[in-house]
C-alpha positions as CSV (number, residue, x, y, z in Angstrom):
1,X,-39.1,-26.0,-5.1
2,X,-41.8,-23.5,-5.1
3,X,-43.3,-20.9,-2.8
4,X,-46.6,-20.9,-0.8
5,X,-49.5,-18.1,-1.6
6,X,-48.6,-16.5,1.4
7,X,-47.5,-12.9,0.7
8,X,-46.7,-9.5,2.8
9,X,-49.8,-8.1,2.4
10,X,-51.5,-11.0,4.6
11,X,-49.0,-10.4,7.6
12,X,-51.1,-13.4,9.5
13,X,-50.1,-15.9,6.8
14,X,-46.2,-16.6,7.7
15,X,-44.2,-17.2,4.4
16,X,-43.9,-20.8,3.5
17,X,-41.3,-22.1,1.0
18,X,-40.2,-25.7,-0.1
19,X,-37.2,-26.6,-0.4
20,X,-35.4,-30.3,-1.4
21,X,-35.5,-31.5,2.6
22,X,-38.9,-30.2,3.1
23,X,-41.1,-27.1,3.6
24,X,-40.1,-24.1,5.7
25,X,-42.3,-21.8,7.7
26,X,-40.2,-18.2,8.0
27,X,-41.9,-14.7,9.2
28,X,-42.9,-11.3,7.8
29,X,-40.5,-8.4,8.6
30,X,-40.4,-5.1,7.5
31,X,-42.1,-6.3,4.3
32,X,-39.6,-9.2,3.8
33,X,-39.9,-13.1,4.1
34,X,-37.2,-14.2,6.2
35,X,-36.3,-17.4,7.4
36,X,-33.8,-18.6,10.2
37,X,-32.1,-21.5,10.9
38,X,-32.4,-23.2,8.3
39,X,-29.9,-26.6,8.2
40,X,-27.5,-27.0,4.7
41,X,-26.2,-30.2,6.3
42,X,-26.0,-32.4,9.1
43,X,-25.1,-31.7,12.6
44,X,-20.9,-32.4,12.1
45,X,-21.2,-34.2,16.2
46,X,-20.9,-37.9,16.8
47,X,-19.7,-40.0,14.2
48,X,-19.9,-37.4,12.1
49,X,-17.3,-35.4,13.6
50,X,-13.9,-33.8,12.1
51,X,-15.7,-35.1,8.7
52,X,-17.1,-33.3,5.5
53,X,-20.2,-31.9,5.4
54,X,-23.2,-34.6,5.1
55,X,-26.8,-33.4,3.3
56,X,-29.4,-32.5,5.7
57,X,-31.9,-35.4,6.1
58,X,-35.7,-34.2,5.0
59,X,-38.3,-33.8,7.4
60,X,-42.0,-34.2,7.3
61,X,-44.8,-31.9,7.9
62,X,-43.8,-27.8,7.7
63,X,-40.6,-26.9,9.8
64,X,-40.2,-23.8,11.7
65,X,-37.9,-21.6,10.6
66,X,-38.3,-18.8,12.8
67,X,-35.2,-18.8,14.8
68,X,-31.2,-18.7,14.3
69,X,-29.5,-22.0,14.5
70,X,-27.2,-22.6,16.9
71,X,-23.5,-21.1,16.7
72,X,-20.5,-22.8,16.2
73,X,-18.4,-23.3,18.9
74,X,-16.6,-20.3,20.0
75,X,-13.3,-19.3,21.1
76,X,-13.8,-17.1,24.7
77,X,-13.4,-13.6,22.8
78,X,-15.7,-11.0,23.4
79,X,-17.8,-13.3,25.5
80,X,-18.2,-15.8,22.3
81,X,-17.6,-19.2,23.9
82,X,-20.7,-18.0,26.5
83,X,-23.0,-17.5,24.0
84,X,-22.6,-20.5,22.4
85,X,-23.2,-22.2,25.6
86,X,-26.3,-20.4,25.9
87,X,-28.0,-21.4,22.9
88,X,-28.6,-25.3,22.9
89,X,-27.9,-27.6,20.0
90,X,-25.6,-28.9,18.1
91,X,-27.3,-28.0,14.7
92,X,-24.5,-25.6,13.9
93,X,-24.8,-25.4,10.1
94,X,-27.6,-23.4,9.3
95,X,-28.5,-20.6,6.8
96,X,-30.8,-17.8,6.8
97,X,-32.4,-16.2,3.9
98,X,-34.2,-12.2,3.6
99,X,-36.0,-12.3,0.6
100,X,-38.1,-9.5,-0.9
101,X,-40.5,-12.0,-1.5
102,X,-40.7,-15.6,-2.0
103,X,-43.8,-15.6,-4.1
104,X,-43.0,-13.8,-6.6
105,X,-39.9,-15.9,-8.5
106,X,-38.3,-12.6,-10.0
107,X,-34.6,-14.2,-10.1
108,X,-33.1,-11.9,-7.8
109,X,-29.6,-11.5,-7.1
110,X,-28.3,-14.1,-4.0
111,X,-25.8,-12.8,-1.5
112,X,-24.1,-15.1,0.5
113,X,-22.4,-13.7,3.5
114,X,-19.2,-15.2,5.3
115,X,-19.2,-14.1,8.8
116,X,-15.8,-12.7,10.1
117,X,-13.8,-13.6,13.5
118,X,-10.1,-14.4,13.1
119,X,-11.6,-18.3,11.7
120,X,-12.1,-18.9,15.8
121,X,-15.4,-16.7,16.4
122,X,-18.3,-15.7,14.7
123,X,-22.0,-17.0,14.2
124,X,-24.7,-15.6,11.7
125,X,-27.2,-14.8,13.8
126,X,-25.2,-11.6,15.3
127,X,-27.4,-8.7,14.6
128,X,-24.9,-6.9,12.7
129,X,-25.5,-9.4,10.5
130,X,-29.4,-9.1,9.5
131,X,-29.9,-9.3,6.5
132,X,-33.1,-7.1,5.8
133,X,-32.0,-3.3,5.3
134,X,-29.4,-5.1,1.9
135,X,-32.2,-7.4,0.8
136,X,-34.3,-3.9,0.4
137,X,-31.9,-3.0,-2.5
138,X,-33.7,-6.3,-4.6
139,X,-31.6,-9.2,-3.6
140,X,-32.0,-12.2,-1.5
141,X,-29.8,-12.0,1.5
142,X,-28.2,-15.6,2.7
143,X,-26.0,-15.2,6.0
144,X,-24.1,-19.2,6.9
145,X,-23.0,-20.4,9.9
146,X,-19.4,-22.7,9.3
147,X,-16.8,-24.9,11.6
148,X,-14.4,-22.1,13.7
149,X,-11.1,-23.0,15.6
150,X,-10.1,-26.8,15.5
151,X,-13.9,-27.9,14.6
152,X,-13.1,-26.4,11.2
153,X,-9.5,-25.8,10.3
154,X,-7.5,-28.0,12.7
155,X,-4.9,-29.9,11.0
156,X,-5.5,-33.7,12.2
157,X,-4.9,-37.1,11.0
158,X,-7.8,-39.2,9.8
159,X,-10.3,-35.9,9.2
160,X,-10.3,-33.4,6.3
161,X,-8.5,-30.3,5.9
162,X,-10.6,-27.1,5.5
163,X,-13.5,-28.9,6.6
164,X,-14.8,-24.8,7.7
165,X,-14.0,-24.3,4.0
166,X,-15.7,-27.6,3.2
167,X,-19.1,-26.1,5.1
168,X,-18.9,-23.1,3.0
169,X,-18.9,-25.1,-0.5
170,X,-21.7,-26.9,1.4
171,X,-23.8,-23.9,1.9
172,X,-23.4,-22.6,-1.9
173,X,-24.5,-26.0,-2.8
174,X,-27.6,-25.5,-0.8
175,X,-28.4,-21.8,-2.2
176,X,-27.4,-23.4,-5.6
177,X,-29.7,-26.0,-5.3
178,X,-33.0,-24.6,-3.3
179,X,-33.1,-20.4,-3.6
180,X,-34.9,-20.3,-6.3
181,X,-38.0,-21.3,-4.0
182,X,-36.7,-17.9,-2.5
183,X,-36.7,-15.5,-5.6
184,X,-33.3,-15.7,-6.4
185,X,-31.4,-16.7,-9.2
186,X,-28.8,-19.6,-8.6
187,X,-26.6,-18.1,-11.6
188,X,-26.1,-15.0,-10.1
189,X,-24.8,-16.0,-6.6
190,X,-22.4,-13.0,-4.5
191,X,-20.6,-14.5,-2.3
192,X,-19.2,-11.7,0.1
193,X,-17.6,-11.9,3.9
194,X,-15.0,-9.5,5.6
195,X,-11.6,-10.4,7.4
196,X,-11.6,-13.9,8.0
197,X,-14.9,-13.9,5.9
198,X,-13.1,-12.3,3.0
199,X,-10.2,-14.5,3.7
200,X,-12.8,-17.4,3.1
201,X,-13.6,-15.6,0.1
202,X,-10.7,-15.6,-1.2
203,X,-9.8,-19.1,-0.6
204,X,-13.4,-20.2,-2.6
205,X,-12.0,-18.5,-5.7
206,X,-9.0,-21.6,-5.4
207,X,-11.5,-24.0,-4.3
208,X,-12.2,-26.6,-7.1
209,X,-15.3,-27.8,-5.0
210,X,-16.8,-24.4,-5.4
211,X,-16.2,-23.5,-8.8
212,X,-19.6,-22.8,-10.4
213,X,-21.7,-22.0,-7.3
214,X,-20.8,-18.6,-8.0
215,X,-20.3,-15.9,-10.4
216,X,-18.8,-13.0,-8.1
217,X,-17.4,-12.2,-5.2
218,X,-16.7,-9.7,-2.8
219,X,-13.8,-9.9,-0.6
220,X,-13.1,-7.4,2.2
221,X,-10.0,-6.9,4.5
222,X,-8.5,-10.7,2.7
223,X,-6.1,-11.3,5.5
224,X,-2.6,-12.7,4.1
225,X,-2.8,-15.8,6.9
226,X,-2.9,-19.5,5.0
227,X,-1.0,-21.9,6.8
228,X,1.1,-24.6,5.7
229,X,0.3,-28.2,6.7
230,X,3.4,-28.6,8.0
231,X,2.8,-25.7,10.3
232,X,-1.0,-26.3,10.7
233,X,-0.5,-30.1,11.8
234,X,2.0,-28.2,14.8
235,X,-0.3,-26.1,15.6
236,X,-2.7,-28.8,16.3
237,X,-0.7,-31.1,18.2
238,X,0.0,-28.1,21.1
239,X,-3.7,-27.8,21.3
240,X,-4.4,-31.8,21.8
241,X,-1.6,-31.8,23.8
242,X,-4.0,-29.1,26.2
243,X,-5.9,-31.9,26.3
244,X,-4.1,-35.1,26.7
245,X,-4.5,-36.9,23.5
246,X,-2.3,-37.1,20.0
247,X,-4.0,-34.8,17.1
248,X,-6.2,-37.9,15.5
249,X,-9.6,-37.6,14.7
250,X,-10.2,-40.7,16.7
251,X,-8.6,-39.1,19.6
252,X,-10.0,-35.7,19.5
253,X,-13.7,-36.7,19.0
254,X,-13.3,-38.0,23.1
255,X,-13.0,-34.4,23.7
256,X,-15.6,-32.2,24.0
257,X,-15.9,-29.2,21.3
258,X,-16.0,-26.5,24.3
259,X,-13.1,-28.4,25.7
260,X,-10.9,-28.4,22.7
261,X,-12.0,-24.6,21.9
262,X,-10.6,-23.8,25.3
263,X,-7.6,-25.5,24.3
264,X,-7.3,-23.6,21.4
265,X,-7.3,-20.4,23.3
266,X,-4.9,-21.5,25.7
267,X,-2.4,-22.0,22.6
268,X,-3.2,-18.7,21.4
269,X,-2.5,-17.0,24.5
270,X,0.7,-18.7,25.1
271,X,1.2,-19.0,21.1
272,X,4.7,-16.1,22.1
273,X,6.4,-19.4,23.3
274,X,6.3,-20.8,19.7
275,X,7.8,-17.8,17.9
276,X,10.7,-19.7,16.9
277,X,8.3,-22.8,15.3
278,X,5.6,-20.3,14.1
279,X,7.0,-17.4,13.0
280,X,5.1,-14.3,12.5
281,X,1.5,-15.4,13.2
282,X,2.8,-15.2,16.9
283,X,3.1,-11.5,16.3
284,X,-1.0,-11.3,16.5
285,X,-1.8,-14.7,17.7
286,X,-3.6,-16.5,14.9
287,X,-3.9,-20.2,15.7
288,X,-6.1,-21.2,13.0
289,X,-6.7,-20.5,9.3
290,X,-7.1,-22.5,6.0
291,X,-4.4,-24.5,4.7
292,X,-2.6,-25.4,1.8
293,X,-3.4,-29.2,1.5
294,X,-2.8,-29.4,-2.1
295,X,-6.5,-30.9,-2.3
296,X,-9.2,-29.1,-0.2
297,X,-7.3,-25.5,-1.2
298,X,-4.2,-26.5,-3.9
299,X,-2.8,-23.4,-4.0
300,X,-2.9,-19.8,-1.6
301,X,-5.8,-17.4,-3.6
302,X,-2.7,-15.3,-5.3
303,X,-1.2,-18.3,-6.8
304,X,-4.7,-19.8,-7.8
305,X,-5.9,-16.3,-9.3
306,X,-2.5,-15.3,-10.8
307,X,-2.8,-18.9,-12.5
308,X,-6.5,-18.1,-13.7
309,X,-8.8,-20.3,-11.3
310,X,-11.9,-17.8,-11.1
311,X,-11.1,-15.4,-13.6
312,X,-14.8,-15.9,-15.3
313,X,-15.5,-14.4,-11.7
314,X,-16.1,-10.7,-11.0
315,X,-14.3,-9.4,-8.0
316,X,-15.0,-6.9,-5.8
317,X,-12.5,-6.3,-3.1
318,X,-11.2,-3.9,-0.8
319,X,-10.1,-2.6,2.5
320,X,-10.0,0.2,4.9
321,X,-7.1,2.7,5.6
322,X,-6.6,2.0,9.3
323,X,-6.8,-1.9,9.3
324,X,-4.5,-2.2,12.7
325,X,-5.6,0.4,14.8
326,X,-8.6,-1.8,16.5
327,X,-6.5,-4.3,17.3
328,X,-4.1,-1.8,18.8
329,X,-7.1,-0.8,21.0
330,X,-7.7,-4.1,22.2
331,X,-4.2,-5.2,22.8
332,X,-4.1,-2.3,25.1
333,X,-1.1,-0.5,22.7
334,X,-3.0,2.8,21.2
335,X,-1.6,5.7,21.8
336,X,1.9,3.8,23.6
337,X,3.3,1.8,21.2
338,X,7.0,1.8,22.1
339,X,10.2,2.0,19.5
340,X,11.0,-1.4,20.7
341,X,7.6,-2.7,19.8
342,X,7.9,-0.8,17.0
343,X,11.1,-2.5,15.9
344,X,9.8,-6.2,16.8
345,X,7.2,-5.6,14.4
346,X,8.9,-4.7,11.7
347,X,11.6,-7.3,11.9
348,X,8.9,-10.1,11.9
349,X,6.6,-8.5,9.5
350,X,8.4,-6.5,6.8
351,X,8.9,-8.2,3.7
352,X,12.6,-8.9,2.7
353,X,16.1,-9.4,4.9
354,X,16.2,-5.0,5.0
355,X,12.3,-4.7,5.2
356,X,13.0,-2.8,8.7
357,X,14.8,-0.4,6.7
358,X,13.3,0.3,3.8
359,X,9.7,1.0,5.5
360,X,11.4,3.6,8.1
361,X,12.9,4.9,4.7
362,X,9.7,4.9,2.9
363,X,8.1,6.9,6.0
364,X,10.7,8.8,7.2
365,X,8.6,11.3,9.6
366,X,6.6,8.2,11.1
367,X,6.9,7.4,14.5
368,X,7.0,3.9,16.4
369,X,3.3,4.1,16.4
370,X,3.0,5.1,13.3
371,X,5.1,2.4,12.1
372,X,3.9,-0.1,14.0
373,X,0.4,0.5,12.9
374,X,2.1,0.6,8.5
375,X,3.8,-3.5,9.5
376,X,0.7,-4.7,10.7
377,X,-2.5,-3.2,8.9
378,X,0.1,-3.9,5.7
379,X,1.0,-7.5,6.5
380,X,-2.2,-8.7,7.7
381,X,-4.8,-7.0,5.2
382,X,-3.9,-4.1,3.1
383,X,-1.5,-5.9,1.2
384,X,-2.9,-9.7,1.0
385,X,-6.3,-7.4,-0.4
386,X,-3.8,-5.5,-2.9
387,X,-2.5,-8.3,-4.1
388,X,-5.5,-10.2,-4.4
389,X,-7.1,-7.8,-7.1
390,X,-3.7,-7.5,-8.8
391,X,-3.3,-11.2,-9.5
392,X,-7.3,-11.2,-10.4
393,X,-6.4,-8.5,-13.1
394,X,-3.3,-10.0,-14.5
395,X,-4.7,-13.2,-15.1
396,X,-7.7,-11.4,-17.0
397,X,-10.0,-11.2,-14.5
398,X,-12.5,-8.1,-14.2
399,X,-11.9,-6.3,-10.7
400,X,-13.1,-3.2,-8.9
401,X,-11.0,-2.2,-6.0
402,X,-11.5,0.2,-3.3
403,X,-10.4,1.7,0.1
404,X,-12.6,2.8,3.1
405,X,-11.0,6.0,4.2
406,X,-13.9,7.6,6.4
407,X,-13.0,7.9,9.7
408,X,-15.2,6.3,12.2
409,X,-16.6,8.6,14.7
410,X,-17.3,6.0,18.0
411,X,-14.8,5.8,20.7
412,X,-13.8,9.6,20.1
413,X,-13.1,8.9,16.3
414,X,-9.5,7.8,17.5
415,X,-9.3,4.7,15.5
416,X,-10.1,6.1,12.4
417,X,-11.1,4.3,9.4
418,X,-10.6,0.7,11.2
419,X,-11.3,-3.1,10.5
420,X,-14.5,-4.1,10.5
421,X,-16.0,-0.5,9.9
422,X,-17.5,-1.9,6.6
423,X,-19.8,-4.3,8.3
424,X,-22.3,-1.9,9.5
425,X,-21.6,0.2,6.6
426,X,-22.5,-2.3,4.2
427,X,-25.4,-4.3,5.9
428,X,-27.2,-0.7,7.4
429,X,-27.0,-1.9,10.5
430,X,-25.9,1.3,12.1
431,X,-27.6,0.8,15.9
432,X,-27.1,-2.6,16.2
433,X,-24.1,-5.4,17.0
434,X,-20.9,-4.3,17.8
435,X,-19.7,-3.2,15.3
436,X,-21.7,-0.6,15.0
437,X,-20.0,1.0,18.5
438,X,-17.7,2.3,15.8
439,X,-20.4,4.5,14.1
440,X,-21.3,6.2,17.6
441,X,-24.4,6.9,18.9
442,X,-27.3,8.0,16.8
443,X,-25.8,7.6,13.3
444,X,-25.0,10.8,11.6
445,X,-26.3,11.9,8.3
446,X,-23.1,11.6,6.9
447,X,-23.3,8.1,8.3
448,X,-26.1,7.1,6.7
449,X,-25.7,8.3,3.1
450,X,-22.1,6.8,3.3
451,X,-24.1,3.5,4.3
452,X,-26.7,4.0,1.3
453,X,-23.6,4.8,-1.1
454,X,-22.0,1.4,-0.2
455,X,-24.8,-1.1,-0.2
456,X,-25.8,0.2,-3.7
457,X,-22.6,-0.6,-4.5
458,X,-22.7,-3.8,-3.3
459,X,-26.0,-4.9,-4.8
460,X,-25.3,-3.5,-8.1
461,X,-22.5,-5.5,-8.5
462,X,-24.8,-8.2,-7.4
463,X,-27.1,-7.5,-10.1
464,X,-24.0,-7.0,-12.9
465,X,-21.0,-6.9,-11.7
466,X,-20.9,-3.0,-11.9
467,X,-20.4,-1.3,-8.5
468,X,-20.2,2.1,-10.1
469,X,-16.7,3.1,-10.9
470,X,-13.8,1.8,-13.1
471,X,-12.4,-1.8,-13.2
472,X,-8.6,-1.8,-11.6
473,X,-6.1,-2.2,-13.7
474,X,-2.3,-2.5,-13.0
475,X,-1.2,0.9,-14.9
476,X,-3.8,3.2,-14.0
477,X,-5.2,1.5,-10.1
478,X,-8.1,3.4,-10.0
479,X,-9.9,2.8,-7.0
480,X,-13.0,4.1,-5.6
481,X,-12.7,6.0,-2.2
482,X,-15.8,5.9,0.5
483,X,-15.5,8.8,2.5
484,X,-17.8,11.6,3.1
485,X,-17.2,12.6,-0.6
486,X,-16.7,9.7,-2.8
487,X,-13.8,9.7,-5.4
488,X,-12.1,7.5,-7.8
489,X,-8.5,7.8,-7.7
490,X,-5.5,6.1,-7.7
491,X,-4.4,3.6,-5.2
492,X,-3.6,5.9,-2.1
493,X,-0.9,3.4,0.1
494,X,1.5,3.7,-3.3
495,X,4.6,3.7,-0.6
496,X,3.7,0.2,0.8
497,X,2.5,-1.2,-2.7
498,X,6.0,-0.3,-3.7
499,X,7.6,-2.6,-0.6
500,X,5.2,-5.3,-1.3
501,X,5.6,-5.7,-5.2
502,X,8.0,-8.3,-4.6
503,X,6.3,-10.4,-1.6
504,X,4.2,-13.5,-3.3
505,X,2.3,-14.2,0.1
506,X,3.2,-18.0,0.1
507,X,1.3,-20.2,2.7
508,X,2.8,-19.6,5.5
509,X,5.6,-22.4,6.8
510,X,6.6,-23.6,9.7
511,X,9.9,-21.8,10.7
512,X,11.7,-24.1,13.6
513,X,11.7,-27.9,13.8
514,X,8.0,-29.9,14.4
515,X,6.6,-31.1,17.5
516,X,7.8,-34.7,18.4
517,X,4.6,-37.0,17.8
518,X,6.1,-39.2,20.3
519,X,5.7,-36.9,23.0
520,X,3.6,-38.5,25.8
521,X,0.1,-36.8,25.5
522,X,-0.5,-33.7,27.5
523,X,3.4,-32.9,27.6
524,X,4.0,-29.4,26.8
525,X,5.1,-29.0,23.2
């Protein structure tokens, strides 16, 4: 698997590459070869539905690969579920690759990045996601497309579980088996995502299936959400019960995957009426995430990693200070959080019988908001990514940790150092997508070194597993702070580690009694 003569400095010779299924045709870009919408496995429609990942057929002749594959179906956030309508196809897995340059065969470093979105949204070919400003640091740049919603994660008889996870593995098999024709180096393989990316992250490390695809990984924002089957498998019998059928693969594959997306977000937007079932995940609506099968994903990450699956693996992982406030923002809650909200929150979300009480004792001059804001940027991420490096550590594992602490100056800088501000940090992408809204306007100076700063970080630790400041350990916690000065110090939320030390983050159960299977299809569960 070799590449063509074709080289940047002949801009009218497009890049060619070949790969196991055949030869790919990519563009120049700013120097760079890239190559879009390249297929890692077989459309998953037809009979191929609700299964594992297939290998992609070959092809004859030179394929185009100028142009992003098609995205996953979508649930109808942020306009999602249109855009995948838009953009015909049902070639959904599909990689893209920025390489410095294909010719050359240096053995770069290989980044593979796990796109975000709550594991019900999200496609590669978002342009905060391009690839080029991180591949100029000397790596190859892979971005992957996987199953969202019930496609991917849906807990259904005769199919699969994790079959999104599933896609993943499939994608690291690909750059494992064809980047080399791209100037990288299979053994030195990143993989890195944020928030529902870095939860995928996290879940690879427990994977069996991925083990030796590769050698670090960088997890950001891990959310703490990984579901039961007992509480998946309810989940998914509201949603076929939006549409009129049990929750069987046979069943389901009658209904089309926009249809059963739209389902999925009905559930979610009713998902209150379930509180008693689902327990806390109806605090922020989270319908779908990996689960616990015991075969797919044995174990939740902190069990796998406190037990020493991936500890030959270096991990970098981290989050930001203001995890929550974004979602605030959308919910429509910034700024008016109420003590009774306040209350709820804590109650469902505070570890322990007296968690209430112990965090308004640990922050004794915080207000509802304030409060609010603690439960929920600790629950969901700040605590799960905690965690995650301190059961990496223990087990012998080498880990860098850090915290994103800049405040982000869009929106009037009232949301802080908020989830998903690393995105456009880390790929450069400062003008571009949406999350860079959160950066403002023209980016700042400050922006922009803060920007350089992380993605030498990142690709460093690409290179050798050195980002630039001390491995964590459980005495000292160093961790390295990215604000407009850097610093190494230790662990700033030492109030919450303290009221987390106890929680083991289990997969989450199902709290109430299950949904009777016998119910007539399409009767309200």
């Amino acid at each position: 698997m070799t590449a063509s003569a074709s080289c940047p400095s002949d801009p009218a010779s497009a890049p060619e590459v070949r790969t196991a299924a055949g030869v790919l045709r990519g563009t120049w870009e700013a120097g760079r070869a890239v190559f879009r919408g390249v297929p890692f496995a077989e459309p998953p429609v037809g009979a191929l539905r609700f299964a594992a990942p297939r290998p992609v057929h070959g092809w004859e002749g030179v394929r185009a690969a100028e142009s992003y594959g098609p995205p996953p179906p979508q649930a109808g956030l942020f306009g999602m579920d249109e855009l995948a309508k838009e953009t015909a196809g049902d070639d959904w897995l599909t990689v893209n690759v920025w390489s410095p340059d294909p010719a050359v065969g240096a053995g770069l470093p290989v980044m593979v990045w796990i796109p975000g979105g709550g594991y019900v949204f999200g496609t590669s070919g978002l342009p905060e996601y391009d690839g080029g400003r991180l591949a100029s640091g000397g790596v190859v740049v892979v971005t992957l497309n996987y199953r969202l919603g019930a496609e991917g994660f849906a807990q259904i008889d005769g199919a699969p579980a994790n079959r999104g996870l599933l896609d993943q593995v499939a994608a690291l098999q690909w750059v494992h088996d064809n980047i080399r024709a791209f100037g990288g180096d299979p053994d030195r393989v990143t993989v890195f995502g944020q928030s529902a990316g870095g939860g995928s992250v996290a879940a690879l490390l427990a994977v069996p299936g991925a083990a030796g695809l590769f050698r670090r990984a960088v997890a950001q924002s891990v959310p703490g959400t990984y579901f039961s089957p007992e509480l998946a498998a309810d989940i998914a019998a509201a949603c076929a019960a939006e549409v009129g059928v049990r929750p069987t693969a046979a069943e389901l594959s009658g209904v089309s995957p926009s249809r059963l997306s739209a389902a999925g977000d009905a559930v979610a937007a009713r998902i209150g009426r379930w509180k008693d079932r689902w327990g806390p995940i109806t605090q922020r609506a989270i319908p779908f995430a990996p689960v616990v099968d015991g075969d797919v994903l044995p174990a939740t990450p902190w069990q796998a990693l406190a037990g020493g699956a991936g500890r030959g693996v270096d991990l970098l992982v981290g989050h930001t200070r203001d995890e929550h406030r974004l979602f605030s923002l959308i919910d429509g809650v910034l700024g008016r959080v109420t003590q009774e909200q306040a209350d709820t929150a804590l109650h469902a979300l505070a570890p322990g019988p007296d968690g209430a009480r112990r965090y308004r004792e640990a922050f004794p001059a915080a207000g509802p908001e304030e409060l609010y804001e603690l439960v929920n940027a600790d629950w969901l991420f700040r605590m799960p990514t905690l965690h995650l490096a301190q059961a990496h550590t223990a087990a012998g594992g080498r880990t860098h940790l850090y915290e994103l602490t800049w405040p982000a100056p869009g929106l009037g800088g009232a949301l802080g150092a908020c989830h998903g501000l690393d995105v456009p940090l880390v790929f450069g992408n400062l003008s571009d997508g949406g999350p860079a809204m959160l950066i403002g306007g023209t980016p700042s100076p400050e922006a922009e070194e803060l920007s350089a700063r992380m993605r030498a970080a990142w690709t460093a630790f690409a290179a050798d597993g050195d980002p630039g400041w001390p491995a964590y350990d459980v005495e000292r916690r160093l961790v390295r702070l990215f604000d407009t000065r850097p610093a190494v110090a230790a662990y700033p939320e030492e109030a919450s580690r303290q009221l987390w030390q106890h929680h083991g983050f289990p997969a989450l159960p199902l709290t109430g009694p299950a949904a009777d299977r016998s119910e007539s299809p399409g009767r309200d569960t």
